[in-house]
C-alpha positions as CSV (number, residue, x, y, z in Angstrom):
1,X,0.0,0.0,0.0
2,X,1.0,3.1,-1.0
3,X,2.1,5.5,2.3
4,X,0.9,9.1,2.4
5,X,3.2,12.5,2.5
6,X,4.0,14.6,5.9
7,X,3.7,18.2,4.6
8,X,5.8,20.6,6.5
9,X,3.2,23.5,5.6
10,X,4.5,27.0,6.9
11,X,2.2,30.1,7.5
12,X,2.3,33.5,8.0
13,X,4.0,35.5,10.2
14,X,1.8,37.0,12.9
15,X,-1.0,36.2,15.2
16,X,-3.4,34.1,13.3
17,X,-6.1,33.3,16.3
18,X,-7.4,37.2,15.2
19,X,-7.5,36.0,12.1
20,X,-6.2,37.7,8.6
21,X,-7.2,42.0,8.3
22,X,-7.4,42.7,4.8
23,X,-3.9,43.9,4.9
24,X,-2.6,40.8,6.4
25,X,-4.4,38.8,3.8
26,X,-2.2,40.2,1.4
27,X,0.7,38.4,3.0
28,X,-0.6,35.2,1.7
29,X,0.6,36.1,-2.2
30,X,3.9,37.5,-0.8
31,X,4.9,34.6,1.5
32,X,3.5,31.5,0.1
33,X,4.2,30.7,-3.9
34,X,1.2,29.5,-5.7
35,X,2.0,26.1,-5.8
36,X,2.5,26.1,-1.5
37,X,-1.3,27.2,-1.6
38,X,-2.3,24.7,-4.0
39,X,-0.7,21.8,-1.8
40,X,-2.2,23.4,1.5
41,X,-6.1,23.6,-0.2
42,X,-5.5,20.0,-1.1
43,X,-5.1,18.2,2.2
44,X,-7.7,17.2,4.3
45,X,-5.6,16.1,7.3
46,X,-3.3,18.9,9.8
47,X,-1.6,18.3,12.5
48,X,-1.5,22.1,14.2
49,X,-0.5,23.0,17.8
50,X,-4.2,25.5,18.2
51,X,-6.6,24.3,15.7
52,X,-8.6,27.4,16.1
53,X,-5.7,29.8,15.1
54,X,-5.1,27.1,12.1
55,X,-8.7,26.9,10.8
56,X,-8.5,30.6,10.5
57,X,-5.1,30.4,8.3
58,X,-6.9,27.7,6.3
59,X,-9.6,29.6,5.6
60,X,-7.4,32.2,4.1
61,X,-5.7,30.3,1.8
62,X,-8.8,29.7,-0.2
63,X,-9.9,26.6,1.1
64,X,-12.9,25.6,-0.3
65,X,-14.1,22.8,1.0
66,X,-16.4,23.2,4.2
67,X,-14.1,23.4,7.4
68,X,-15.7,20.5,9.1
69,X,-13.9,18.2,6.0
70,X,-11.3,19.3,7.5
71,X,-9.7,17.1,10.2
72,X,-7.5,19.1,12.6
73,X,-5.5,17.3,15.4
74,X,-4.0,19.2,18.0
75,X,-0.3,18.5,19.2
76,X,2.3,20.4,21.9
77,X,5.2,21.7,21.6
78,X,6.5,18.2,22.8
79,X,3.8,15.7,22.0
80,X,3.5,12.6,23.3
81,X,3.7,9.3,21.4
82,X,0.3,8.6,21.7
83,X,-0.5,12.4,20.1
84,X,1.5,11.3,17.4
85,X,-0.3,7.7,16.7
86,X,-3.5,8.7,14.8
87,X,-1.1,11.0,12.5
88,X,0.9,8.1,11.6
89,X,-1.8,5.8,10.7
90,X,-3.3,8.1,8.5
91,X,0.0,8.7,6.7
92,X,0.3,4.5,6.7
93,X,-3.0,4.7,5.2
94,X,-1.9,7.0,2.6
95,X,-3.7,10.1,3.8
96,X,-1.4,13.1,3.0
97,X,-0.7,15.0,6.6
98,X,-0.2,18.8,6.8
99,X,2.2,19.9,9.7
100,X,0.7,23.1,10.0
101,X,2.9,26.2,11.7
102,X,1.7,28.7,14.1
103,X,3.6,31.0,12.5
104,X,6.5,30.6,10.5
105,X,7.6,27.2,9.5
106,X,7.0,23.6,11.6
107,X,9.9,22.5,13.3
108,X,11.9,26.0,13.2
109,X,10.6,27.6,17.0
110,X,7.6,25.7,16.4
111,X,6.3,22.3,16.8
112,X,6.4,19.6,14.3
113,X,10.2,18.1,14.9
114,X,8.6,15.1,16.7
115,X,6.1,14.5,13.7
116,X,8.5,14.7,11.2
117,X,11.3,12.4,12.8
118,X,8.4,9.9,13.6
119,X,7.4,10.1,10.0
120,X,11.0,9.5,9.2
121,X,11.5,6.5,11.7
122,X,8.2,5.1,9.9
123,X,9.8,4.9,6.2
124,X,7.5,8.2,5.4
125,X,8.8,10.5,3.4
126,X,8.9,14.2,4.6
127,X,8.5,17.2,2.7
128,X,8.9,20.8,3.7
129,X,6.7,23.7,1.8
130,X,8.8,27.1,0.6
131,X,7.3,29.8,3.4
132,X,8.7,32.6,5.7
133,X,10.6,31.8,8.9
134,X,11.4,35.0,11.0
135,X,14.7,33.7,12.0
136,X,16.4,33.8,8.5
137,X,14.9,36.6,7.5
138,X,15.4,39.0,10.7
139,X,19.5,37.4,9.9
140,X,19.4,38.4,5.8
141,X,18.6,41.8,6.5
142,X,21.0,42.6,9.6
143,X,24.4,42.9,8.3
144,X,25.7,39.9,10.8
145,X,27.7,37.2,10.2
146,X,25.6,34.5,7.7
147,X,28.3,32.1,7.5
148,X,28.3,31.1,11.3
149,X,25.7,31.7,13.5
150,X,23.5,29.9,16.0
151,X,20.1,29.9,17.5
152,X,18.9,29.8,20.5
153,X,15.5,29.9,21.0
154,X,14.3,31.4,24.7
155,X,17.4,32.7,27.4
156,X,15.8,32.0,31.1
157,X,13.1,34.2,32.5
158,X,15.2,35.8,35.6
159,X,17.5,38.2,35.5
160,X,20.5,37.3,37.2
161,X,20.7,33.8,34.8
162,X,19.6,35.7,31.4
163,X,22.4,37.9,31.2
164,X,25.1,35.4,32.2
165,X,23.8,33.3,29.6
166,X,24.1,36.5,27.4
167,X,27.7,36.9,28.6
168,X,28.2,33.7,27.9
169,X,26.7,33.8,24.1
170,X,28.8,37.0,23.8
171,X,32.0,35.3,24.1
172,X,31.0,32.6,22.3
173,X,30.5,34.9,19.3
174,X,33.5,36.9,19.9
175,X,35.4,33.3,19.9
176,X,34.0,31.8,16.6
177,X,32.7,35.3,15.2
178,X,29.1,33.8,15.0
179,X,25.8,35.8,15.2
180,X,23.6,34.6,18.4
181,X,20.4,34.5,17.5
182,X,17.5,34.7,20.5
183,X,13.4,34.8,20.7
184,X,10.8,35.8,23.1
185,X,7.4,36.0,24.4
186,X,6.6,39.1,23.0
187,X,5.0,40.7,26.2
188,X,8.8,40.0,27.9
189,X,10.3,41.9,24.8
190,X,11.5,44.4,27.1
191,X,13.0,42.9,29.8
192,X,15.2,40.6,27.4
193,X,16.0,44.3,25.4
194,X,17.1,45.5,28.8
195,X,18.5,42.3,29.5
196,X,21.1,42.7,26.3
197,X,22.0,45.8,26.9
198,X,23.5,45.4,30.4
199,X,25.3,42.5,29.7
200,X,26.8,43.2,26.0
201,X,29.6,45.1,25.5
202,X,29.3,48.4,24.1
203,X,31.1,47.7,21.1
204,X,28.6,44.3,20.0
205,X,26.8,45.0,17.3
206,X,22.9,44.1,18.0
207,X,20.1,43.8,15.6
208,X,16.3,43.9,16.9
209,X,13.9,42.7,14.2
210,X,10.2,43.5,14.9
211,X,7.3,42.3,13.0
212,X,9.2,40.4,10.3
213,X,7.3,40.7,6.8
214,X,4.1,42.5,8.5
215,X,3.2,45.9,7.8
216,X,4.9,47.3,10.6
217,X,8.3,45.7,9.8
218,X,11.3,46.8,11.7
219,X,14.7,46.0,11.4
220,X,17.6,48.0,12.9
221,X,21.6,47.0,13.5
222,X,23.5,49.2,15.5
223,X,26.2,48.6,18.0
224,X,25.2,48.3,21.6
225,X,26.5,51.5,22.5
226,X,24.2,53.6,20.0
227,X,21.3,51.4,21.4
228,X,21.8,52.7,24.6
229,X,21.5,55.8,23.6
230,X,17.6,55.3,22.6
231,X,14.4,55.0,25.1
232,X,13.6,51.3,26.1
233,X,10.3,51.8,25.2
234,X,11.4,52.5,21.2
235,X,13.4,49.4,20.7
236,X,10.6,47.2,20.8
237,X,6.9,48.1,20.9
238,X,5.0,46.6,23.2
239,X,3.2,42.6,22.7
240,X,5.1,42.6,19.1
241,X,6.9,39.3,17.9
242,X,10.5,40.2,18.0
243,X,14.1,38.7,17.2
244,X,17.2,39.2,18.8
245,X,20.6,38.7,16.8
246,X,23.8,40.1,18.3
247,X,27.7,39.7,17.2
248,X,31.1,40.3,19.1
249,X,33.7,41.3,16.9
């Protein structure tokens, strides 16, 4: 029998629980090529981490078919095996599976990893969809080393362990010349800014990437000592996804 697809379908950038504003919707044509759309109104199987934020991306993308054809099941950021089951057997059935992002692309900050090395494990083949990732675009556009650099993801919460672990990255980067790449809940966007710049050394260049492809689209490099020189409150507006690059040099 002949074994379904895993689809690593990316999405947007943004909040899609809201849904897509007019001007959002617009993002669909520049993020996803015609063909990605194609492949995403064909399935009728998606695994997503919030399946109302991924019904509303769905909808979108031109779907036609009534939602309720359209089966949704929910996994974590670290599913369980058993989460992962009913996905597999569809896919051994030869259903085609969407891995649907949250934003961005499945498996990049986002859940899907597990799925797709499962699939893998299974014989089933795996293939990712062309779509934005914040992370890659925020490093094109801020001058830093491409060649070397490393992500991440979240630095702790509290204070006193964030900024040794920025130290830490800091030498790291001044060491192999790498960018350090870092994300965070938007709504602690502020701390992490203030975070950075207490810890780097004035002479670290630092890039702060706001809204990545979305209308309000932000992307600034300057070295830690000219960030210092701005309010807090203008590095990075308030509840907006953000990314953090820095490199020593």
């Amino acid at each position: 029998m002949k074994v379904g697809t895993l689809y690593m379908v990316p999405a947007t950038l943004g909040d899609l629980k809201a849904g897509l504003s007019g001007a959002e919707d617009g993002l669909l044509d520049a993020s996803l090529p015609p063909a990605v759309r194609a492949r995403i109104r064909g399935l009728t199987v998606y695994a997503a981490e919030d399946a109302k934020s991924a019904r509303a991306f769905l909808k979108a993308s031109g779907i036609e078919r009534p939602m309720q054809d359209i089966e949704i099941i929910e996994i974590g950021h670290t599913p369980q095996d058993a989460q992962l089951q009913p996905l597999l057997a569809k896919l051994k059935q030869g259903v085609d599976v969407g891995m649907l992002a949250e934003a961005g692309c499945p498996g990049i900050a986002d859940p899907g990893g597990s799925l797709a090395r499962a699939a893998h494990a299974a014989g089933i083949r795996v293939a990712p969809l062309v779509g934005p990732s914040s992370i890659l675009l925020a490093l094109m556009a801020s001058g830093l080393e491409g060649q070397r650099f490393a992500f991440h993801g979240y630095l702790p919460v509290k204070a006193p362990a964030r900024e040794q672990a920025i130290r830490d990255l800091e030498a790291r980067s001044r060491k192999n010349l790498e960018t350090q790449i870092v994300i965070e809940t938007p709504y602690r966007n502020g701390a992490l800014a203030a975070g950075l710049l207490a810890a780097l050394k004035p002479d670290t260049w630092m890039c702060i990437a706001v809204d990545v492809s979305l209308p309000g689209e932000r992307i600034t490099t300057r070295r830690v000592s000219a960030w210092r020189q701005a309010p807090l409150a203008e590095l990075v507006p308030d509840k907006h996804p953000a990314v953090f690059l820095f490199l020593a040099s």
